[in-house]
Every structure is written in structure tokens, then in C-alpha cells.
Biopython code that builds the backbone (N, CA, C, O; Angstrom):
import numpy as np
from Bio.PDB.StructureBuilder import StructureBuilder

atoms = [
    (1, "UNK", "N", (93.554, 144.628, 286.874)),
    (1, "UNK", "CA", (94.080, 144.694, 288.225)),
    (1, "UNK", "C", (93.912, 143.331, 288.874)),
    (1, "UNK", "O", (92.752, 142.929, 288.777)),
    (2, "UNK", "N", (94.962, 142.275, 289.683)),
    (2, "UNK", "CA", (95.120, 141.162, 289.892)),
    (2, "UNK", "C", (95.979, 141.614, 291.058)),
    (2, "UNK", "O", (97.027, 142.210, 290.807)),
    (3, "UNK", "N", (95.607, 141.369, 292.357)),
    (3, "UNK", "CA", (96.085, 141.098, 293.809)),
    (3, "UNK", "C", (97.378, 140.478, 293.113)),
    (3, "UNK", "O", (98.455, 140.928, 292.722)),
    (4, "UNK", "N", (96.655, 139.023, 293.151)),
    (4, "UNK", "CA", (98.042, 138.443, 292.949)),
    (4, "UNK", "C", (99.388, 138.255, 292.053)),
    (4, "UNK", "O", (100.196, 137.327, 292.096)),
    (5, "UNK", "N", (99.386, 139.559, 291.123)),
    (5, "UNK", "CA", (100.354, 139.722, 290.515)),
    (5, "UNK", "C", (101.268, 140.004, 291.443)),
    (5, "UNK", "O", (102.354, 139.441, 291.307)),
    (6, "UNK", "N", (101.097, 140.873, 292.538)),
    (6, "UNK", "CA", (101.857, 141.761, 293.503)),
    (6, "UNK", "C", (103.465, 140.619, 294.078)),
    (6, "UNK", "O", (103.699, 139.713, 294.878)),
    (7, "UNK", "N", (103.925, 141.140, 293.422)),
    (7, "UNK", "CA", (104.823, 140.159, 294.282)),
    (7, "UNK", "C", (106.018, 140.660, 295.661)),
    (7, "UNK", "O", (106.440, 141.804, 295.832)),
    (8, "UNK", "N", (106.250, 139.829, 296.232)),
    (8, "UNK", "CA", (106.920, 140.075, 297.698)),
    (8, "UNK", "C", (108.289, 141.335, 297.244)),
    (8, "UNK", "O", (108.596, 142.264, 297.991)),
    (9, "UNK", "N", (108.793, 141.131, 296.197)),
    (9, "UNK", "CA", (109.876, 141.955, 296.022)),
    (9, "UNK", "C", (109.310, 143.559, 295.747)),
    (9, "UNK", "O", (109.685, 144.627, 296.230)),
    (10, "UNK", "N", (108.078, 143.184, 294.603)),
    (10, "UNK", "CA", (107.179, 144.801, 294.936)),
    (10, "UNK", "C", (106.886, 145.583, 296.282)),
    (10, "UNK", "O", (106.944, 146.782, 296.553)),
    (11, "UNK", "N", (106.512, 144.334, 297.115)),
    (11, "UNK", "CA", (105.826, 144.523, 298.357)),
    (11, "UNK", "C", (107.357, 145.573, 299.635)),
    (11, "UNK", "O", (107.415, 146.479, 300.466)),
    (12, "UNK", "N", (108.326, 144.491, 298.865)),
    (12, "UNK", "CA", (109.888, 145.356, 299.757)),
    (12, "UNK", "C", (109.771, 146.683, 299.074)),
    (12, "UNK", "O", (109.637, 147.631, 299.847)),
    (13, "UNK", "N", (109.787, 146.882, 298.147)),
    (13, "UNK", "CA", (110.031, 148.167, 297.291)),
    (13, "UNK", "C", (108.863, 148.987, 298.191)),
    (13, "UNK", "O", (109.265, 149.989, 298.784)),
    (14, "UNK", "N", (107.640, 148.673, 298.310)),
    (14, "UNK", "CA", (107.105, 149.641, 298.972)),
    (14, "UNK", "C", (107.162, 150.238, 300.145)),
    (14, "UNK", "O", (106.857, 151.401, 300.409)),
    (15, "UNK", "N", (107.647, 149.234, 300.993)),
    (15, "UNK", "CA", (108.118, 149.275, 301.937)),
    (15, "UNK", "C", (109.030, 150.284, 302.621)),
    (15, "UNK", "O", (108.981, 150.981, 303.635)),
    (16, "UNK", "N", (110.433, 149.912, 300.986)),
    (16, "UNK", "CA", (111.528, 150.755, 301.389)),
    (16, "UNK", "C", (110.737, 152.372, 301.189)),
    (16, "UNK", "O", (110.958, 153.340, 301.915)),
    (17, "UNK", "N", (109.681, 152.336, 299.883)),
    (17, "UNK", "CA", (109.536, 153.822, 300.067)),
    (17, "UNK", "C", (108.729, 154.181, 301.148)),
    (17, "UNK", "O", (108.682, 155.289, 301.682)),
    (18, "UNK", "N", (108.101, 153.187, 301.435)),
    (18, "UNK", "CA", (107.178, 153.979, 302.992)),
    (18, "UNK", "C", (108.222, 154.846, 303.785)),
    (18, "UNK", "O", (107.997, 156.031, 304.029)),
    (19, "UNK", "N", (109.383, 154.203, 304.180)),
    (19, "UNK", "CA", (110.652, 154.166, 305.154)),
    (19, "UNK", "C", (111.053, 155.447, 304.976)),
    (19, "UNK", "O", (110.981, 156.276, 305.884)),
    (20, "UNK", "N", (111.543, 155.734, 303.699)),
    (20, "UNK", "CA", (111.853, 156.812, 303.072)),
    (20, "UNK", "C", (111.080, 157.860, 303.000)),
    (20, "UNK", "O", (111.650, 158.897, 303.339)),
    (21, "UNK", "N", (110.121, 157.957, 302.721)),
    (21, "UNK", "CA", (109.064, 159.176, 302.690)),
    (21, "UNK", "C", (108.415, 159.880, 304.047)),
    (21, "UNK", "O", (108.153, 161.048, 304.336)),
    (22, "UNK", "N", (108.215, 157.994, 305.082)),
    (22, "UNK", "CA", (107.514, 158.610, 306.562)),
    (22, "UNK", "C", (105.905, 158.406, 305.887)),
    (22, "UNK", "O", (105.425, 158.656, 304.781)),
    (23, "UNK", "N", (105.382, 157.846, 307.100)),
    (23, "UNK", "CA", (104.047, 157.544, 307.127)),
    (23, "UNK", "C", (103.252, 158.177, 306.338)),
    (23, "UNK", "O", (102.747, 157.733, 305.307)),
    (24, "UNK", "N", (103.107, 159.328, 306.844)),
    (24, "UNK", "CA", (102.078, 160.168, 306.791)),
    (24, "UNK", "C", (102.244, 160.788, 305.053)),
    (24, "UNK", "O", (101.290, 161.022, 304.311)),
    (25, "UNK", "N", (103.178, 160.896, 304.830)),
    (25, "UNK", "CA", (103.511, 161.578, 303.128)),
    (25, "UNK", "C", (103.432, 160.408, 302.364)),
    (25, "UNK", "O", (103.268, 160.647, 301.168)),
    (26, "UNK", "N", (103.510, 158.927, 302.729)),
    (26, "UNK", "CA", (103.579, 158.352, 302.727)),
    (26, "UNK", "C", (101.406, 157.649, 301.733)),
    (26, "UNK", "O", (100.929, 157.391, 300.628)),
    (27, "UNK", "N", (101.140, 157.689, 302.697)),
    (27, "UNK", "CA", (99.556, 157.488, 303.003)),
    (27, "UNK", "C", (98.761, 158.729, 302.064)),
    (27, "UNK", "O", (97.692, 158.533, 301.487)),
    (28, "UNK", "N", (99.435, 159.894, 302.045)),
    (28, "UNK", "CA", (98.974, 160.656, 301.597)),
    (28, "UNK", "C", (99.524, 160.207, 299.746)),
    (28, "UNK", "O", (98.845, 159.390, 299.126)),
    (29, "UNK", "N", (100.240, 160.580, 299.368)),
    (29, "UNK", "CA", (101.128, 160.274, 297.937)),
    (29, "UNK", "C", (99.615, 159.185, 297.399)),
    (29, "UNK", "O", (98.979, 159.464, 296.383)),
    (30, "UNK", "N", (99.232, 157.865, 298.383)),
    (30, "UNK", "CA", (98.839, 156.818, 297.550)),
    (30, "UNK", "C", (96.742, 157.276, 298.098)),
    (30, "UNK", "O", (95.922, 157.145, 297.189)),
    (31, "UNK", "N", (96.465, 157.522, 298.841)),
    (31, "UNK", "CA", (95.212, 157.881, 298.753)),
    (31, "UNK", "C", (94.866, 157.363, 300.253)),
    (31, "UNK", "O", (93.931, 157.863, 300.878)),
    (32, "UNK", "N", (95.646, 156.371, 300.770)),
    (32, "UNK", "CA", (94.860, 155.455, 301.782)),
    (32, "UNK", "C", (95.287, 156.344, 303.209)),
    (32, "UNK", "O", (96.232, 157.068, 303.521)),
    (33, "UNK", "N", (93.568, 155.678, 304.132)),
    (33, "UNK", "CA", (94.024, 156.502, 305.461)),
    (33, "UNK", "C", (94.745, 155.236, 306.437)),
    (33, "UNK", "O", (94.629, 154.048, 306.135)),
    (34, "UNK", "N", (95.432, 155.676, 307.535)),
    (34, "UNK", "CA", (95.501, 154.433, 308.392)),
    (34, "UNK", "C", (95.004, 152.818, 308.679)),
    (34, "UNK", "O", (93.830, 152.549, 308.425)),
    (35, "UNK", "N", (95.782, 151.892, 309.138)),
    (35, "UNK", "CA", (95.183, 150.600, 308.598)),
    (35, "UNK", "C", (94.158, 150.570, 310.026)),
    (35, "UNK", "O", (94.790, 150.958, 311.008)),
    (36, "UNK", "N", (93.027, 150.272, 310.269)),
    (36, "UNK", "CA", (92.253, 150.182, 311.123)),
    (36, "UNK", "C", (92.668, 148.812, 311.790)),
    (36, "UNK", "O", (92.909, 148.616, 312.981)),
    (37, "UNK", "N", (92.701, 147.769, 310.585)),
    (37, "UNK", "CA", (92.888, 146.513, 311.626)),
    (37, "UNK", "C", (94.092, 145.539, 311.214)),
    (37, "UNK", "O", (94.733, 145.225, 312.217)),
    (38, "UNK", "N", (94.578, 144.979, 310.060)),
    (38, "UNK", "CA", (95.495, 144.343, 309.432)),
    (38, "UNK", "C", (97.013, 145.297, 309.408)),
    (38, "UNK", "O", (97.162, 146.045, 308.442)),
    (39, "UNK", "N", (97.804, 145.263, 310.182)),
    (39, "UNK", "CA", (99.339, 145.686, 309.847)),
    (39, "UNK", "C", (100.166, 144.794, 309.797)),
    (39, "UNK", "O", (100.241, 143.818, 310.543)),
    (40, "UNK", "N", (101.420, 145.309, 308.157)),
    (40, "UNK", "CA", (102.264, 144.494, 308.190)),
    (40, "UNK", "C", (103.249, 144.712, 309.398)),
    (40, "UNK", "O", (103.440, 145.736, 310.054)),
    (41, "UNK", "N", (103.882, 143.335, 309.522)),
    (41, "UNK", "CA", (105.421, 143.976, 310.390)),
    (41, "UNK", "C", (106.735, 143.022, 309.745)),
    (41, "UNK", "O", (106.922, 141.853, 309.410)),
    (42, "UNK", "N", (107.536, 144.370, 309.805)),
    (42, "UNK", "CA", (108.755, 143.797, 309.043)),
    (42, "UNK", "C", (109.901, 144.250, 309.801)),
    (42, "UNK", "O", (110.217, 145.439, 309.841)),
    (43, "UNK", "N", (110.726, 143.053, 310.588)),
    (43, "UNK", "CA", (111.848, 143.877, 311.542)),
    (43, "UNK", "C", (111.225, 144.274, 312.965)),
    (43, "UNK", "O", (112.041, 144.675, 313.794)),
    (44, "UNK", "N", (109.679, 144.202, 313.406)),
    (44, "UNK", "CA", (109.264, 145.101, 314.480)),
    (44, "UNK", "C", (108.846, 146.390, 314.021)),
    (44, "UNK", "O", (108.720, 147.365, 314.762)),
    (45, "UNK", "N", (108.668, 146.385, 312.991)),
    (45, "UNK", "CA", (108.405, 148.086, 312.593)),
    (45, "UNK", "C", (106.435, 147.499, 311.736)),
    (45, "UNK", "O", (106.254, 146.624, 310.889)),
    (46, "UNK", "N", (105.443, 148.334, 312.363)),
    (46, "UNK", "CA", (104.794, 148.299, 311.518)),
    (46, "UNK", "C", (104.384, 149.213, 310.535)),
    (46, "UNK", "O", (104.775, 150.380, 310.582)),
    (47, "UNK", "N", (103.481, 148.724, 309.464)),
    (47, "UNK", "CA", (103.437, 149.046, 308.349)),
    (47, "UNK", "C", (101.485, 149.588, 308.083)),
    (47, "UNK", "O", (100.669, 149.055, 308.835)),
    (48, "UNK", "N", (101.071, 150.411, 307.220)),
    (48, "UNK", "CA", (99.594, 150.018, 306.846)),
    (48, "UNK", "C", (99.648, 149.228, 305.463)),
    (48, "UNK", "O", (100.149, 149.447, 304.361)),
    (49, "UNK", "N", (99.048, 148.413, 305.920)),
    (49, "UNK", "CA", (98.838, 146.950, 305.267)),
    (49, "UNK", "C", (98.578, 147.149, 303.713)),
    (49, "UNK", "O", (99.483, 146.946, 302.904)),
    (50, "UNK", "N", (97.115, 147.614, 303.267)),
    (50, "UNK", "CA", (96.617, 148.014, 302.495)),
    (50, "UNK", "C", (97.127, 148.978, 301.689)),
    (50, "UNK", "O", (96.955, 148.624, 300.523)),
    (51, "UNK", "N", (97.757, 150.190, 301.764)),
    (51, "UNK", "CA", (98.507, 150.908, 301.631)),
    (51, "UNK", "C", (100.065, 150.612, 301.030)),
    (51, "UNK", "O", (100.589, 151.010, 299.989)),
    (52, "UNK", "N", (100.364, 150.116, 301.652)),
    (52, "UNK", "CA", (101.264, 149.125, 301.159)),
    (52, "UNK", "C", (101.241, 148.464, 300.058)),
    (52, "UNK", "O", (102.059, 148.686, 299.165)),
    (53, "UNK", "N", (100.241, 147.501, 299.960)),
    (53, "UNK", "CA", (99.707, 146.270, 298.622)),
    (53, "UNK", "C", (99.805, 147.380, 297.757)),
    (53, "UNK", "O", (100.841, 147.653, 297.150)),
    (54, "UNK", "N", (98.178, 148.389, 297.638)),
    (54, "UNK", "CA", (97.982, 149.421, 296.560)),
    (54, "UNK", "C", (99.566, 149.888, 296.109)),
    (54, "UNK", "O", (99.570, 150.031, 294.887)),
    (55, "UNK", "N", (100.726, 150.134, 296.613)),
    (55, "UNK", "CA", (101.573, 151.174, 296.428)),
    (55, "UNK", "C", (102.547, 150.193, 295.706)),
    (55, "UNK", "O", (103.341, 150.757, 294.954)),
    (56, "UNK", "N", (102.680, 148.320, 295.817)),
    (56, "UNK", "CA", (103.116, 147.998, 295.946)),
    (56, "UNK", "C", (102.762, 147.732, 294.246)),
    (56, "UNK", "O", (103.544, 147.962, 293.324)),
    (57, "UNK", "N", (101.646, 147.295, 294.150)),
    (57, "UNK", "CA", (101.008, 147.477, 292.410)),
    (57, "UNK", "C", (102.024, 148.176, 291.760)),
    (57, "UNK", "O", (102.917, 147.512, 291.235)),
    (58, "UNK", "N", (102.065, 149.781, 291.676)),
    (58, "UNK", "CA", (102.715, 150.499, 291.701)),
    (58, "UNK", "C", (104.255, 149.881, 290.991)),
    (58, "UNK", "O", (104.669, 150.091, 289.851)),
    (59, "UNK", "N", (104.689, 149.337, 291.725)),
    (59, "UNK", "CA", (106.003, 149.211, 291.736)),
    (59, "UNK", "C", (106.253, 147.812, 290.618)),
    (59, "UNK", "O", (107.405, 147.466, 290.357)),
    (60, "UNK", "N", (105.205, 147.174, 290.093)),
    (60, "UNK", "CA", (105.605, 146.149, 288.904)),
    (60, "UNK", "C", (105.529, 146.890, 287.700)),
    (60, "UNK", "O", (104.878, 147.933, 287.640)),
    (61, "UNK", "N", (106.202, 146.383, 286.655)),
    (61, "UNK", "CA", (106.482, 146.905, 285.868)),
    (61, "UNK", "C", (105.211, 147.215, 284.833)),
    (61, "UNK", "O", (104.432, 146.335, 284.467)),
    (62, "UNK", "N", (105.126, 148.666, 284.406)),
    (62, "UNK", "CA", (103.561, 148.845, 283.472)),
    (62, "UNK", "C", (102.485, 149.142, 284.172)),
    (62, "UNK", "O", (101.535, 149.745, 283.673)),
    (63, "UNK", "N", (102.540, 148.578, 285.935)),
    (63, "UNK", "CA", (101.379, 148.869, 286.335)),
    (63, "UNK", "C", (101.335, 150.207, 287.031)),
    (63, "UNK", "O", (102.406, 150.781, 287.232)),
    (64, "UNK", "N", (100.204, 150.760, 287.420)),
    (64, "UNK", "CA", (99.355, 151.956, 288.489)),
    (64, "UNK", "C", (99.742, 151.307, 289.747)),
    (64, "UNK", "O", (99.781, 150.090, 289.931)),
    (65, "UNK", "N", (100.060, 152.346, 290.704)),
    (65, "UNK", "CA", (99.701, 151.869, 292.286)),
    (65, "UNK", "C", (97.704, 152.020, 291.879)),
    (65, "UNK", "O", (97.078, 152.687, 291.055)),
    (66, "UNK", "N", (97.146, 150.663, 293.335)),
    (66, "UNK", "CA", (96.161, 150.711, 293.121)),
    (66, "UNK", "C", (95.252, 151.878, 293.651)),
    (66, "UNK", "O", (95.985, 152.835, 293.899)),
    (67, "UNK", "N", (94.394, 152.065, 293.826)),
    (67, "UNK", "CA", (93.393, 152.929, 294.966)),
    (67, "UNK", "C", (92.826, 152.045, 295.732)),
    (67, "UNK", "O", (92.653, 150.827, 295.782)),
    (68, "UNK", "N", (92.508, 153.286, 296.500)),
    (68, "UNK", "CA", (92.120, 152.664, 298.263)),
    (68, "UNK", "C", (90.669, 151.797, 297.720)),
    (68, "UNK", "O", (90.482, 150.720, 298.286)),
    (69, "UNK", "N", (89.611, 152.233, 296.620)),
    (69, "UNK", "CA", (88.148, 151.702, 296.695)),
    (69, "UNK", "C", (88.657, 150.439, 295.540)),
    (69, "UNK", "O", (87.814, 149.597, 295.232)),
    (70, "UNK", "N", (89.891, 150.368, 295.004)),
    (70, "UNK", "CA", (89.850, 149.056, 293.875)),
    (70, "UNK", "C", (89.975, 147.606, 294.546)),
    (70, "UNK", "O", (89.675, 146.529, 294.031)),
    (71, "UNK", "N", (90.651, 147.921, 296.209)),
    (71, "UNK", "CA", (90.501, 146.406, 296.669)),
    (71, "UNK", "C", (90.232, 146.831, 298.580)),
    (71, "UNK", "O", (90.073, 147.930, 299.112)),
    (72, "UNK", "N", (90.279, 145.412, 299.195)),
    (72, "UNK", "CA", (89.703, 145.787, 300.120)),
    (72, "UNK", "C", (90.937, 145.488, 300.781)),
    (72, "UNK", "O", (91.850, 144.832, 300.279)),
    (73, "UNK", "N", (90.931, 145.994, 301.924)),
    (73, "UNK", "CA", (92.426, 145.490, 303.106)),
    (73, "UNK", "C", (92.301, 144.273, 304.191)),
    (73, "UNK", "O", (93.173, 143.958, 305.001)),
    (74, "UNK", "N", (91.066, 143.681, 304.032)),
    (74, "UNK", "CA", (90.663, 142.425, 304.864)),
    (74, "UNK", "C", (91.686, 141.674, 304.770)),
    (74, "UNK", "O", (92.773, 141.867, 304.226)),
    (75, "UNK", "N", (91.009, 140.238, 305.701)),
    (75, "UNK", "CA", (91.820, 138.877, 305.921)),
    (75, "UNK", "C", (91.709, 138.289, 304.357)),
    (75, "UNK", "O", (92.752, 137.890, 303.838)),
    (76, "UNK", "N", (90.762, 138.246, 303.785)),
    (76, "UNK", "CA", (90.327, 137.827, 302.404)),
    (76, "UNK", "C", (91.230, 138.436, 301.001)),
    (76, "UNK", "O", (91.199, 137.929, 299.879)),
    (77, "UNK", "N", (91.839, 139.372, 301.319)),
    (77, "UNK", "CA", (92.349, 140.304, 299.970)),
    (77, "UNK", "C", (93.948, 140.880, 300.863)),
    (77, "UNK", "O", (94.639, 140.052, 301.455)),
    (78, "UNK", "N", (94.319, 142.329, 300.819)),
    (78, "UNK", "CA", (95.165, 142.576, 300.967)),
    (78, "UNK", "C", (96.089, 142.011, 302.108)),
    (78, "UNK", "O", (97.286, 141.884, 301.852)),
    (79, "UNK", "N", (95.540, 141.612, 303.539)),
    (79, "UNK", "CA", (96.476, 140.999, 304.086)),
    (79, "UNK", "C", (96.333, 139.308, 303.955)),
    (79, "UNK", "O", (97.365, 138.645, 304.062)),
    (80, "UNK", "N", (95.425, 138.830, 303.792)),
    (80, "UNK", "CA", (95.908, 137.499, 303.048)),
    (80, "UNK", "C", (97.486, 137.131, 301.630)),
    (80, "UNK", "O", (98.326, 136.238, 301.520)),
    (81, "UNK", "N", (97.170, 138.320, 300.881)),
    (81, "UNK", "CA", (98.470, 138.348, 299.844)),
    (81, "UNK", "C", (99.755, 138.366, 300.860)),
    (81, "UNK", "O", (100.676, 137.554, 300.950)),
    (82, "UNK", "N", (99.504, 139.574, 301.596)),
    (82, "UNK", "CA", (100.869, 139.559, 302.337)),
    (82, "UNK", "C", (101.102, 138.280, 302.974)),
    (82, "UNK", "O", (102.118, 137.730, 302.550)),
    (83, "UNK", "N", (100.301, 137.470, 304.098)),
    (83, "UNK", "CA", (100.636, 136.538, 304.780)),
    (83, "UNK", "C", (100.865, 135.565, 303.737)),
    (83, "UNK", "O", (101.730, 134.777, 304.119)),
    (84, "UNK", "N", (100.314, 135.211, 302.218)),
    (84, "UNK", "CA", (100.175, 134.445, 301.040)),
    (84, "UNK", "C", (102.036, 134.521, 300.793)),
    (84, "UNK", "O", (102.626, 133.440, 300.781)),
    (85, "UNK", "N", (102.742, 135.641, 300.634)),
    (85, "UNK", "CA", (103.883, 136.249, 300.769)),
    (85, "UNK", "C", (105.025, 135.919, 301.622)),
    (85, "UNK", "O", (106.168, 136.020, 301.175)),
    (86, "UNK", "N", (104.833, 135.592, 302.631)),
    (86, "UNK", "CA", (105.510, 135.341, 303.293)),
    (86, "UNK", "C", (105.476, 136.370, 304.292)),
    (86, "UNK", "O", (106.045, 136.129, 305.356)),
    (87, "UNK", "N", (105.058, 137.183, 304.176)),
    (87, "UNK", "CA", (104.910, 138.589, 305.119)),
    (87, "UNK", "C", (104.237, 138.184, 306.958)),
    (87, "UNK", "O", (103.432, 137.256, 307.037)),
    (88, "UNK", "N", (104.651, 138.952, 308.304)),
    (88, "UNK", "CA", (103.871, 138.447, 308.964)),
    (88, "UNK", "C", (102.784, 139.759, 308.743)),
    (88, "UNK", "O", (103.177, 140.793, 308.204)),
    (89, "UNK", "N", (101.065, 139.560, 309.325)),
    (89, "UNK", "CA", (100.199, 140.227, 309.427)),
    (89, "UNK", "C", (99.448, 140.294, 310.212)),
    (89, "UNK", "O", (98.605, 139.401, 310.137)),
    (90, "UNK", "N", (99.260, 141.328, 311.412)),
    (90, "UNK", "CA", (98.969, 141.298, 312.559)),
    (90, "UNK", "C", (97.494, 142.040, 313.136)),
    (90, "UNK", "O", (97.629, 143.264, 313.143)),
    (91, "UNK", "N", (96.605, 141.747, 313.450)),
    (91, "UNK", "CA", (95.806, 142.315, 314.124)),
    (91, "UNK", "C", (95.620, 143.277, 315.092)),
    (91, "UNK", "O", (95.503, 143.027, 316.291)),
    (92, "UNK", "N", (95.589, 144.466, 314.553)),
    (92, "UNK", "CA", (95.302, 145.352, 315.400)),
    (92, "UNK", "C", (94.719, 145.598, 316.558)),
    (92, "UNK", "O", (93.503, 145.436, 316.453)),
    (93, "UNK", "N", (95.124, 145.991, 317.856)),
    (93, "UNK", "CA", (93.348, 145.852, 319.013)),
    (93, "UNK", "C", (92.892, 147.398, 318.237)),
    (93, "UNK", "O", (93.608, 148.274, 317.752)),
    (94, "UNK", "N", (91.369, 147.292, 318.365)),
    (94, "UNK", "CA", (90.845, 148.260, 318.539)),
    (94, "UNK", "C", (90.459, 148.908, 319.563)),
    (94, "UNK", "O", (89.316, 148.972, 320.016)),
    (95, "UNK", "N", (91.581, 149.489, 320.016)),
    (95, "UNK", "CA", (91.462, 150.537, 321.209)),
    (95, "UNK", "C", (90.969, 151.635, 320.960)),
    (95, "UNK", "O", (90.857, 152.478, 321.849)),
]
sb = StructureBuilder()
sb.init_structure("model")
sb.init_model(0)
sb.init_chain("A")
sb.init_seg("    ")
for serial, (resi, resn, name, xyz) in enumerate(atoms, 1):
    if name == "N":
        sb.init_residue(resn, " ", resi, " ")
    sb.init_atom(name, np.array(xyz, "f"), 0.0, 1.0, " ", f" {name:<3s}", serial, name[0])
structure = sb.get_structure()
């Protein structure tokens, strides 16, 4: 398992299926709960970050989507790849 295999076109693919499925069936299908602090945004629409990456694994060829405990969703790991990506990645308030 290598973050950075993940590439931006995986990362759309997950995307489109987030879109398609809806959040919540969505989150559920891959293991992960809500992003607490890192969301992608694509278009104005956000995304859970982490959730995303893991699902996004998934989508290269041969591999598993990842699980929620195989990587972490920090600035350091999953949303660093995305912003690494070209992706924007936004900070949540914790309200």
C-alpha cells in the first residue's frame, strides 16, 4: 500500500462515485466516518477527504480501496496527496 500510487484520475473516479452513490452510502460502502477536518472541494461541492483517497486506491488497477486504520487523513498523508494532486483542500472550522 503506497499513498502515492493514487493518482488524480483515480482520485476523479472516486469522486464521480461519491456523486453517484450520495454521501452517506457512500462513507458507508468504504468504512470511513465523516472528514472532521481536511475536505476536498471540487466545483464548490465538498468532499470527505480521506474517504475519498482510501476509495480512490480502489480504483487503480489490481488494487483494494484502502481502510480507514491503513492511513491517516492529516495535512501529512491523505490531504497532502490531494493538494500534492492538484486538488484544492480545505480546513474545516470545528464548530
Amino acid at each position: 500500500m503506497a499513498l502515492n500510487d493514487i493518482t488524480r484520475s483515480a482520485v476523479l473516479l472516486a469522486v464521480e462515485e461519491y456523486d453517484h452513490r450520495g454521501r452517506d452510502a457512500f462513507l458507508e460502502k468504504y468504512g470511513f466516518g465523516p472528514a472532521r477536518t481536511y475536505v476536498l472541494v471540487i466545483d464548490g461541492k465538498e468532499y470527505d477527504s480521506k474517504a475519498i483517497v482510501g476509495a480512490a486506491h480502489g480504483h487503480l488497477p489490481g488494487l483494494d480501496p484502502l481502510e480507514s486504520g491503513e492511513f491517516s487523513g492529516g495535512r501529512n498523508h491523505a490531504a497532502k496527496l490531494l493538494g500534492d494532486l492538484g486538488f484544492e483542500v480545505v480546513t474545516r472550522d470545528a464548530t
